[in-house]
C-alpha positions as a Markdown table, in Angstrom:
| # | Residue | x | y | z |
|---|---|---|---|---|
| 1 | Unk | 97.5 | 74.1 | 52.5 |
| 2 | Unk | 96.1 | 75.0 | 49.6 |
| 3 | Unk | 93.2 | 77.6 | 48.5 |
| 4 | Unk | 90.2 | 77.5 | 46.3 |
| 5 | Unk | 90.6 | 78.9 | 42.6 |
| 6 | Unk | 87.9 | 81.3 | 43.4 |
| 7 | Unk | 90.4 | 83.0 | 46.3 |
| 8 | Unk | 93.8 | 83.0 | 44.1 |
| 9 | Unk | 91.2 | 84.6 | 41.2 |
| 10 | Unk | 91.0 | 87.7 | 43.1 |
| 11 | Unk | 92.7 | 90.7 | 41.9 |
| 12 | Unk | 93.0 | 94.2 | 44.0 |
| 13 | Unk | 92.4 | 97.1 | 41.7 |
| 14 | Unk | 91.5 | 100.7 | 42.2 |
| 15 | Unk | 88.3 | 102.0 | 41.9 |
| 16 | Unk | 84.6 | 103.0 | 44.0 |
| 17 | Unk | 84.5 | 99.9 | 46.1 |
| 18 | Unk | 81.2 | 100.8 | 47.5 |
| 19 | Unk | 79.9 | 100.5 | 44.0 |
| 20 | Unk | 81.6 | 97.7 | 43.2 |
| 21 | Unk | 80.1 | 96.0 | 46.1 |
| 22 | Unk | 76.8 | 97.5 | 45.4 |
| 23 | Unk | 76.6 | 95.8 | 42.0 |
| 24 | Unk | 77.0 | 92.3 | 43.5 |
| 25 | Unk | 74.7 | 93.0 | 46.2 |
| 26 | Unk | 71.7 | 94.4 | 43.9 |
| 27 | Unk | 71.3 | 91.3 | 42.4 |
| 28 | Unk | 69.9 | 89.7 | 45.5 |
| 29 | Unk | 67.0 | 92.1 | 45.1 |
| 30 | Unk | 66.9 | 92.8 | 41.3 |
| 31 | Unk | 68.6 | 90.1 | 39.8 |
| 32 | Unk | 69.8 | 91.4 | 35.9 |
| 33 | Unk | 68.9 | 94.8 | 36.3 |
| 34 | Unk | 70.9 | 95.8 | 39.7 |
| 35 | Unk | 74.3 | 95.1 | 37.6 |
| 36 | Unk | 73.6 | 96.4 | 34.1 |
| 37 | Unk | 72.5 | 99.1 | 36.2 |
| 38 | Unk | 76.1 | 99.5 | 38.2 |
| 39 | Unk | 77.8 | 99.1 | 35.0 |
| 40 | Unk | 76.4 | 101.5 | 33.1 |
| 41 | Unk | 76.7 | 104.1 | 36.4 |
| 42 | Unk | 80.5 | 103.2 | 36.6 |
| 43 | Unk | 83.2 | 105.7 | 35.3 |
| 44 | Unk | 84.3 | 104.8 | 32.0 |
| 45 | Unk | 87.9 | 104.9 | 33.9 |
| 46 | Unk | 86.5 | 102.7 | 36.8 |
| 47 | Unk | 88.1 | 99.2 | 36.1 |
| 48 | Unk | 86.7 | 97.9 | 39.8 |
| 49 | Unk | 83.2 | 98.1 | 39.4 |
| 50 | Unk | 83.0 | 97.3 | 35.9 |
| 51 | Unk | 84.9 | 93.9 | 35.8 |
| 52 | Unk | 82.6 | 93.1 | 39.2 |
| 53 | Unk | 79.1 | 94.7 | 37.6 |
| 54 | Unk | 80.5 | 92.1 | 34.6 |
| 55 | Unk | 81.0 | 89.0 | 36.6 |
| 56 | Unk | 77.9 | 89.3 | 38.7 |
| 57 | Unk | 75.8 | 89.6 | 35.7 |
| 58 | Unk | 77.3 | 86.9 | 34.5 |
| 59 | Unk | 76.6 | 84.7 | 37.4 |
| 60 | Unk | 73.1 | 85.8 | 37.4 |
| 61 | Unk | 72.8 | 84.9 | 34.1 |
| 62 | Unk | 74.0 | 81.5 | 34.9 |
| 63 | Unk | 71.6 | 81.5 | 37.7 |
| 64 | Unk | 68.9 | 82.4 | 35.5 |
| 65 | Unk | 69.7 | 78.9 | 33.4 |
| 66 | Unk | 69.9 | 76.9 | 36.4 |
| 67 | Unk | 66.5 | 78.1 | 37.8 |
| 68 | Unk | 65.1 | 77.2 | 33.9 |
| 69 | Unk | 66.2 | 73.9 | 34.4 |
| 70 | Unk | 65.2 | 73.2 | 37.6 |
| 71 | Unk | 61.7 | 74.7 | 36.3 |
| 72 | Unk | 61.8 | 71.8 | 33.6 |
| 73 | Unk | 63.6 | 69.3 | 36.0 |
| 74 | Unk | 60.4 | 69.9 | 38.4 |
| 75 | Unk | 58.0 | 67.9 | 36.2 |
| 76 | Unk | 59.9 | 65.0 | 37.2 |
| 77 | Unk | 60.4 | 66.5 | 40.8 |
| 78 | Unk | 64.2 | 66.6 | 40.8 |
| 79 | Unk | 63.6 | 70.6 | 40.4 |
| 80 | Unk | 62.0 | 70.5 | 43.5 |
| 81 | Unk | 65.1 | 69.9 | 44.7 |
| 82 | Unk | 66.8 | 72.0 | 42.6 |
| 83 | Unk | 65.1 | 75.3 | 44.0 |
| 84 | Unk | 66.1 | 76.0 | 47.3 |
| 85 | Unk | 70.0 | 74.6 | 46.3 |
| 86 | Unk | 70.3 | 77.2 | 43.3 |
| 87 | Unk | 68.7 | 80.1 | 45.7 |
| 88 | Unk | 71.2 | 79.5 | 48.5 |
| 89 | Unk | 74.0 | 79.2 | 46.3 |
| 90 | Unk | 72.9 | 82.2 | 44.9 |
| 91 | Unk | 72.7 | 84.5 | 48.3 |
| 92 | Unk | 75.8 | 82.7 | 49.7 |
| 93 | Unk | 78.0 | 83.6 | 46.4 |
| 94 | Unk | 76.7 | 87.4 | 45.9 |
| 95 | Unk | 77.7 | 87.6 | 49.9 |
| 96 | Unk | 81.1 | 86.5 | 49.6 |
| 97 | Unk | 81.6 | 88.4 | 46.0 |
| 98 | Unk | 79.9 | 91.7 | 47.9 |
| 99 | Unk | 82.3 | 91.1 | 51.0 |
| 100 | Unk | 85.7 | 91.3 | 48.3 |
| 101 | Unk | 84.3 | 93.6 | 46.3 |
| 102 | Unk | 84.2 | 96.3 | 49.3 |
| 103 | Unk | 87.6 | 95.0 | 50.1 |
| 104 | Unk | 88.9 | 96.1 | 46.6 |
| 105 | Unk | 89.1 | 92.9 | 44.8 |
| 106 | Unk | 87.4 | 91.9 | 41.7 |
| 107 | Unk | 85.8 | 88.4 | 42.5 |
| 108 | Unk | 85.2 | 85.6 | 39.7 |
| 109 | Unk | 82.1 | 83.9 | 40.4 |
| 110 | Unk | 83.2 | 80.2 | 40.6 |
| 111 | Unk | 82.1 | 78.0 | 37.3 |
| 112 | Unk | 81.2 | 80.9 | 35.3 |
| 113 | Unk | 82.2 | 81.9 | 31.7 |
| 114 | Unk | 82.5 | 85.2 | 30.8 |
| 115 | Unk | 79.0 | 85.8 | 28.7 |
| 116 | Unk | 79.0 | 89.9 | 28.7 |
């Protein structure tokens, strides 16, 4: 049986997990602030929380494009639709990526190019 990319992405490496799962989860309630704000907290020796405070802002960056579009898309009322897919996408994702995070591992937001 095979797993999904995201799973064989993950990496265990040492470092403050509670941080590193803290990053992922403040972007649920401040969405680019909550991981610029864990990366610049993290040790500069602290490989764990900074590669995760890195990929969740990147996610939420890409989230932050999707919403955009979906705002445009909504004149034409796919956005509508649009909406309520990108913010449960959103909440699931951070979950899982919170979840690894505080097991060790630095998660890799699925379809997300590294931006920062």
């Amino acid at each position: 049986m095979s797993t999904p990319a995201a799973e064989t992405d993950d990496e265990t490496v040492e470092g403050d997990t509670t941080l590193a799962a803290l990053s992922h989860a403040s972007a649920l309630f401040a969405s680019f602030l909550g991981p610029i704000l864990f990366l610049v907290l993290a040790d500069d020796g602290d490989e764990l929380v900074e590669r995760n405070a890195k990929n969740s802002l990147n996610f939420q960056i890409v989230v932050f494009v999707a919403l955009l579009i979906a705002g445009v898309l909504s004149f034409v009322f796919i956005g509508l639709l649009l909406f309520p897919i990108v913010a449960i996408a959103d909440v699931v994702l951070v979950l899982i990526a919170t979840v690894r995070a505080n097991d060790g591992k630095v998660y890799s937001y699925p379809f997300t190019p590294e931006i920062v």
